[in-house]
KETIKOL-644696 format. One record per residue: residue number from 1; residue in one letter; x, y, z of N, C-alpha, C, O in turn. Coordinates in steps of 0.05 Angstrom, whole numbers, padded with zeros to 5 digits. Layout:
! KETIKOL-644696
NODE  pos  code      nx      ny      nz     cax     cay     caz      cx      cy      cz      ox      oy      oz
NODE  NUM     A       X       Y       Z       X       Y       Z       X       Y       Z       X       Y       Z
...
This chain:
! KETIKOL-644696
NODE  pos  code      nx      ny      nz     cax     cay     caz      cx      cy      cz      ox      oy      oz
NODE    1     X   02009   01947   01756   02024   01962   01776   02034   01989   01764   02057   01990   01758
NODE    2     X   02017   02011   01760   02032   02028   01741   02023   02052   01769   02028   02075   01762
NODE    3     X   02015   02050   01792   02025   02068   01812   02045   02066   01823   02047   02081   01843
NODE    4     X   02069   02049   01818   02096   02045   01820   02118   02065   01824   02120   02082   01806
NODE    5     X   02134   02067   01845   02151   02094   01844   02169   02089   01847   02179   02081   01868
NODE    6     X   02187   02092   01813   02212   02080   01812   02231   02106   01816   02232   02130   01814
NODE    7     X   02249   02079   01826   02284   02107   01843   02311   02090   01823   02320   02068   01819
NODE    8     X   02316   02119   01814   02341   02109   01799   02357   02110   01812   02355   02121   01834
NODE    9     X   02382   02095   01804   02400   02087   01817   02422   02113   01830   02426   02131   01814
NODE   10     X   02434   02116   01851   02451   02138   01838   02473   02139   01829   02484   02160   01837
NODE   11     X   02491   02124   01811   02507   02118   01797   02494   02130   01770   02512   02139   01756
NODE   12     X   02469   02132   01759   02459   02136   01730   02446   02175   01733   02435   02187   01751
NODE   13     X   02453   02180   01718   02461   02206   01719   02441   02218   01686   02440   02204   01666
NODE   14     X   02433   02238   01688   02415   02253   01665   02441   02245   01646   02439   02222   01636
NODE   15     X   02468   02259   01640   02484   02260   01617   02488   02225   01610   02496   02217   01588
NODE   16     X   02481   02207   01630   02491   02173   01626   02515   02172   01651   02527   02187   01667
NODE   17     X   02512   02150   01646   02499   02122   01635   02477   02113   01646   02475   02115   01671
NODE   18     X   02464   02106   01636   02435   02095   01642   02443   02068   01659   02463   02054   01655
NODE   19     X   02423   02063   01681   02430   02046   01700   02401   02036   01715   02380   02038   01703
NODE   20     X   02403   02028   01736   02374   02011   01737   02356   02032   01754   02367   02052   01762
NODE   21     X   02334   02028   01759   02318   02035   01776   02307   02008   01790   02309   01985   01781
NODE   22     X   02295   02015   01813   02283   01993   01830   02260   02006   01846   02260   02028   01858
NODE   23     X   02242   01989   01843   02214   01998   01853   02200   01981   01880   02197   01957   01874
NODE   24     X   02191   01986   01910   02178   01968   01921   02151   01967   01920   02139   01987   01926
NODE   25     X   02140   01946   01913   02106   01933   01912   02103   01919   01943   02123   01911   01955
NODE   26     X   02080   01919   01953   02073   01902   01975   02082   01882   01974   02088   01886   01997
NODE   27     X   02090   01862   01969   02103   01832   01974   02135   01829   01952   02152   01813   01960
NODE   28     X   02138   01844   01930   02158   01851   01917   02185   01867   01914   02177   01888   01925
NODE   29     X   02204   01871   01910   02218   01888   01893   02222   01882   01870   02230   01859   01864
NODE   30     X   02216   01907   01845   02216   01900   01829   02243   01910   01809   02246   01932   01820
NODE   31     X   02260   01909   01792   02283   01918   01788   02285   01923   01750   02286   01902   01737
NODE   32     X   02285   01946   01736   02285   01949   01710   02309   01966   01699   02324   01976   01716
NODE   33     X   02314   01969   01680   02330   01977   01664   02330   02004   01654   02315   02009   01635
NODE   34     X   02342   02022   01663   02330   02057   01662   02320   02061   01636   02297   02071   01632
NODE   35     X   02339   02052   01614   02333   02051   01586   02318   02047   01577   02308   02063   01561
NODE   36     X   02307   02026   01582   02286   02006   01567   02265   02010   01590   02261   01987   01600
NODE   37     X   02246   02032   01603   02227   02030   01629   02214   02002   01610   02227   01983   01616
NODE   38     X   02197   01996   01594   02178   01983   01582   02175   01957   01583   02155   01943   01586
NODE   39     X   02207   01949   01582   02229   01920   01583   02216   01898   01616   02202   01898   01637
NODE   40     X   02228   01886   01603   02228   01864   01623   02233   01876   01651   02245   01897   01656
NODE   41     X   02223   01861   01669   02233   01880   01698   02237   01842   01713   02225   01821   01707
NODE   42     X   02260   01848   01736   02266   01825   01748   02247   01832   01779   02246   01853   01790
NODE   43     X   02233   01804   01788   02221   01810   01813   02242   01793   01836   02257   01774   01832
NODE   44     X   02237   01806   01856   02248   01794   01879   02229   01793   01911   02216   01811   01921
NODE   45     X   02234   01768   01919   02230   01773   01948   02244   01793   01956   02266   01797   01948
NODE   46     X   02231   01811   01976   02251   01827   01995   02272   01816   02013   02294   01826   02018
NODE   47     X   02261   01789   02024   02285   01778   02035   02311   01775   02019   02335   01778   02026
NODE   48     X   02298   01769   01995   02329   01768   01960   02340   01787   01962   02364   01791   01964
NODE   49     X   02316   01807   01960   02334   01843   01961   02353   01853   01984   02372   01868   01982
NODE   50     X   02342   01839   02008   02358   01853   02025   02385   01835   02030   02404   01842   02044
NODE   51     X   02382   01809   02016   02412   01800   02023   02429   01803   02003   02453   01795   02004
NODE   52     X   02418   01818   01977   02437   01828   01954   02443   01852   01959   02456   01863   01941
NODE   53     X   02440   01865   01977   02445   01894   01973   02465   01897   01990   02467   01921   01993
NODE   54     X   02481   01886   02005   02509   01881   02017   02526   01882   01996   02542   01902   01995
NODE   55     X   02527   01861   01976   02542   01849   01957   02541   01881   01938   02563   01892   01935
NODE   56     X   02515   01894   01928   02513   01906   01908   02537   01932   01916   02556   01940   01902
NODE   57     X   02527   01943   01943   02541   01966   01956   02568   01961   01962   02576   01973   01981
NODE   58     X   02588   01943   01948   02613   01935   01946   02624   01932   01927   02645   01919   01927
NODE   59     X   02609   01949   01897   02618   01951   01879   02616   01983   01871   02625   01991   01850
């Protein structure tokens, strides 16, 4: 998957702190670590994604 078009978060900023990016694939979201692009990445159903992102946008 390296035609992937990841969106940083906007909380993570050029000066820091480094923060996540999240990418959507056809049946996926996929979720990595700005720092580390290379690292582990967490997958999710979109259904996962879309009932976390209530919770997320309340912090």
């Amino acid at each position: 998957m390296t035609d992937l078009v990841w969106i940083k978060s906007s909380y993570s900023t050029d000066e820091g702190p480094d923060c996540v990016e999240v990418a959507a694939a056809p049946a996926q979201i996929l979720v990595r670590d700005s720092k580390n692009p290379d690292g582990p990445r967490l997958t999710l159903a979109p259904t996962t994604w879309a009932t976390f992102l209530p919770y997320a946008s309340r912090h």
